[in-house]
Backbone as numpy.savetxt, mean C-alpha at the origin, in Angstrom:
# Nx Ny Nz CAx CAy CAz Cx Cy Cz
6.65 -17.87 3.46 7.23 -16.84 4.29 6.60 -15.49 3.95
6.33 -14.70 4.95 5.61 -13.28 4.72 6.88 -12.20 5.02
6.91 -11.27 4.20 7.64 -10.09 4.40 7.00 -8.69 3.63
7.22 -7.55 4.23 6.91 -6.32 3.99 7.85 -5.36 3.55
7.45 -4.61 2.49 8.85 -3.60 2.48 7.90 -2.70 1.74
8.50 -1.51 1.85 8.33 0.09 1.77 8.50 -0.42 -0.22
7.79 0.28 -0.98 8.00 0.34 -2.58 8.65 1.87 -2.64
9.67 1.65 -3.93 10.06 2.88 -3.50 10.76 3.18 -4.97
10.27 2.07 -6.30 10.63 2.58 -7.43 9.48 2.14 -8.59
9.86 2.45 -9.72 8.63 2.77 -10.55 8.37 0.76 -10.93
8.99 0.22 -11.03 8.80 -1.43 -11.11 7.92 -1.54 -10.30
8.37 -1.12 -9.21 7.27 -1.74 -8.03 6.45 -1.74 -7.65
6.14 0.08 -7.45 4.06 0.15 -8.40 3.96 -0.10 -9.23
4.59 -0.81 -10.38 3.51 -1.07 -11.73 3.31 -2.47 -11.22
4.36 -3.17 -10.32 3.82 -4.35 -9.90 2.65 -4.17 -8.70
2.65 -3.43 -8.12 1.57 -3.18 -7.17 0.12 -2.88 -7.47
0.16 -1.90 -8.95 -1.08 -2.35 -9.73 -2.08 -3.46 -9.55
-1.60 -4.31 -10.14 -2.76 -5.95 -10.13 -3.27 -5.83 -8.58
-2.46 -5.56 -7.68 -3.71 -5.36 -6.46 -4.32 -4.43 -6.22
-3.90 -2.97 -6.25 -4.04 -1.99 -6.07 -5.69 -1.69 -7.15
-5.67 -2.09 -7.98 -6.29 -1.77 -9.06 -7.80 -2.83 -8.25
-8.08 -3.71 -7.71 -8.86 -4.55 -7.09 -10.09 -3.48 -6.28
-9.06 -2.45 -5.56 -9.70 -1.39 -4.95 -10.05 -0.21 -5.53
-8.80 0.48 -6.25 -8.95 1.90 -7.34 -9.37 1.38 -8.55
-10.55 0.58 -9.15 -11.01 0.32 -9.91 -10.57 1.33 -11.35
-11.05 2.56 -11.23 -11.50 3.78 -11.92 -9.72 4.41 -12.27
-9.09 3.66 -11.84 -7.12 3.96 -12.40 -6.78 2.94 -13.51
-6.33 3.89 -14.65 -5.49 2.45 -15.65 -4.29 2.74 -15.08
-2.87 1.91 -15.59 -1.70 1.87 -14.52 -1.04 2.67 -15.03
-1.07 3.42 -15.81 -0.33 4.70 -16.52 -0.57 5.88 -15.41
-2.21 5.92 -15.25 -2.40 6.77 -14.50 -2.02 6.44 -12.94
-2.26 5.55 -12.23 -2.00 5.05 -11.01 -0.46 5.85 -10.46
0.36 4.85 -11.41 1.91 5.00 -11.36 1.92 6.34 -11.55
1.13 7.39 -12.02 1.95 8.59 -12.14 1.79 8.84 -11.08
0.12 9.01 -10.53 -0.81 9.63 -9.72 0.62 9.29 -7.83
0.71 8.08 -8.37 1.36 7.52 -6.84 2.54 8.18 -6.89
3.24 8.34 -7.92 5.06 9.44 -7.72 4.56 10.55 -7.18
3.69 11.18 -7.40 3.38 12.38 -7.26 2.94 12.68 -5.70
1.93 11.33 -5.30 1.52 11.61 -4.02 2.64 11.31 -2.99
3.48 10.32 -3.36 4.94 10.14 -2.83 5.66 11.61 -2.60
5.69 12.60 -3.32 6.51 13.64 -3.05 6.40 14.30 -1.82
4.14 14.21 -1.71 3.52 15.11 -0.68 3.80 13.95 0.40
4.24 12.79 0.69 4.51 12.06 1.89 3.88 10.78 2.02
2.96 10.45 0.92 2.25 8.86 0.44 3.53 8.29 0.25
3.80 6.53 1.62 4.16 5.54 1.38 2.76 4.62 0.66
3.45 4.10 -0.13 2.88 2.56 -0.39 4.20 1.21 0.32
3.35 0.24 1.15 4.08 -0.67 1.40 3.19 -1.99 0.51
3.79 -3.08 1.29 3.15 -4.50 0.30 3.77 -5.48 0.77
2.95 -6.20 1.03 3.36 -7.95 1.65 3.04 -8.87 1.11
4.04 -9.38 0.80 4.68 -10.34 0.22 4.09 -11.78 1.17
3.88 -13.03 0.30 3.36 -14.07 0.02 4.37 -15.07 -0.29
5.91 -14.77 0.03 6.96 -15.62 -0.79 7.28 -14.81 -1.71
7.40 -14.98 -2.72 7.55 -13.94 -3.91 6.60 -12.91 -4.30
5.26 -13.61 -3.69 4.06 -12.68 -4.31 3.63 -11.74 -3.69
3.33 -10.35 -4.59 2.73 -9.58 -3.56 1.14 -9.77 -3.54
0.77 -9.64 -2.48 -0.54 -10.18 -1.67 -1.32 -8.95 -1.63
-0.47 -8.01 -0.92 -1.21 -6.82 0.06 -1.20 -5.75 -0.08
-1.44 -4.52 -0.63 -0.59 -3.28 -0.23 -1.59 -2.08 0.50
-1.17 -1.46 0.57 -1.54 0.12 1.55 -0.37 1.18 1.31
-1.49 1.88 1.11 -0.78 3.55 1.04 -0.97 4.02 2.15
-0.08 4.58 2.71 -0.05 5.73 4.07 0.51 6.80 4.33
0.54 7.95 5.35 0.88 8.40 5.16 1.38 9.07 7.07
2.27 9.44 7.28 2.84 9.59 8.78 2.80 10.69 8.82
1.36 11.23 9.67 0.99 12.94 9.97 1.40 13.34 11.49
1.28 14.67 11.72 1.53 14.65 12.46 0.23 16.18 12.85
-1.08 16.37 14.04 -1.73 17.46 14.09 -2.05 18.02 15.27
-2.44 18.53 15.57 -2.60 19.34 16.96 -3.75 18.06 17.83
-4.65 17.71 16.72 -5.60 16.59 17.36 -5.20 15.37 18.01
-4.65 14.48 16.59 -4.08 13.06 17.32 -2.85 13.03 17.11
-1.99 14.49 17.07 -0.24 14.21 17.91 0.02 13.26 16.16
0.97 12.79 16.34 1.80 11.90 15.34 0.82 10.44 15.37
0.38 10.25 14.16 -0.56 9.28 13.74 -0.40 8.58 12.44
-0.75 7.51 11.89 -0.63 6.91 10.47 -2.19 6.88 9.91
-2.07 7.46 8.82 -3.08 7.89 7.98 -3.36 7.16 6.97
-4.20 6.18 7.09 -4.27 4.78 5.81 -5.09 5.21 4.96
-5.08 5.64 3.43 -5.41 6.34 2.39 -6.13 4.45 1.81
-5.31 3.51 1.64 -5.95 2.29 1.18 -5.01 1.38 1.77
-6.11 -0.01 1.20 -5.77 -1.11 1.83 -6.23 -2.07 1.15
-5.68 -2.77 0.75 -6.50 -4.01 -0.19 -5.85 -5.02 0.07
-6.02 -6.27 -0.24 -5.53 -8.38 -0.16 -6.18 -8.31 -1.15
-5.80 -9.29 -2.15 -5.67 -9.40 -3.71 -6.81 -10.48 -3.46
-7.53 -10.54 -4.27 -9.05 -11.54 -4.07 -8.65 -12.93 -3.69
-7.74 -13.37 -4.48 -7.33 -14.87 -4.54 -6.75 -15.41 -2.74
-6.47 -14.05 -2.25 -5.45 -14.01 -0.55 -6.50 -13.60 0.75
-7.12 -13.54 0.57 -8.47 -12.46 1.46 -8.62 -14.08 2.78
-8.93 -13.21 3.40 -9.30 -13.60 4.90 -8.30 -14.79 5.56
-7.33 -14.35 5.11 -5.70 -14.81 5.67 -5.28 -13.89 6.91
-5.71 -13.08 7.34 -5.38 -11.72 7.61 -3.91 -11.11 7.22
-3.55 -10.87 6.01 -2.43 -10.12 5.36 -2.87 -8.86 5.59
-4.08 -7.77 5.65 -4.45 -6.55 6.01 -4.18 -6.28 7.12
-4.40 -7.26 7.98 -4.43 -7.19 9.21 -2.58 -7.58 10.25
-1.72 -7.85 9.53 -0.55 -8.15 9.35 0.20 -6.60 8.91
-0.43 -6.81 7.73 0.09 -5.44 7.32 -0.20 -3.85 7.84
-1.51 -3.57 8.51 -1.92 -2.82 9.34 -1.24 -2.66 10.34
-0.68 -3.77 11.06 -0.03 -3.71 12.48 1.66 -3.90 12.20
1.94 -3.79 11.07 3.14 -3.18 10.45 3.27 -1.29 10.45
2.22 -1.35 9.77 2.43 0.45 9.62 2.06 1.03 10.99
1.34 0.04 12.24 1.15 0.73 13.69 2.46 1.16 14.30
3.35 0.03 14.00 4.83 0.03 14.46 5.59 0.83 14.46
């Protein structure tokens, strides 16, 4: 079963790490987890889809709004955990945050 949900406490990025880290190579999770509370304040969601229990997927975004493209979603990252890739979970999860 696949499901998505908004992360929204410090457990949950440190669990979001092991994927997250696939893409932000150059973050240890000390730094990540801070770096992400912080960008959370300025309006960075991280979401993540789930695999059954596992998380698979995540993306950071962010819901702007500019004189150019009006109210838009701003995808900062996106990663599927190596072992999950070409399932389309990005692509699942992408047309989650379109919604």
């Amino acid at each position: 079963m696949i499901s998505i949900k908004k992360l929204k406490n410090e457990d949950e990025l440190r669990q979001s790490y092991t994927v997250m880290n696939q893409l932000r190579t150059h973050l240890d999770e000390e730094s990540y987890v801070r770096t992400v509370k912080q960008m959370m304040n300025d309006g960075y969601t991280l979401f993540a889809l789930y695999e059954g229990k596992s998380m698979v997927c995540v993306a950071g975004a962010s819901i702007c709004l500019n004189l150019y493209y009006g109210r838009h979603v701003w995808v900062y990252d996106l990663v599927t955990d190596a072992q999950h890739r070409s399932k389309g979970y990005g692509e699942k999860l992408l047309a989650y945050l379109e919604y």
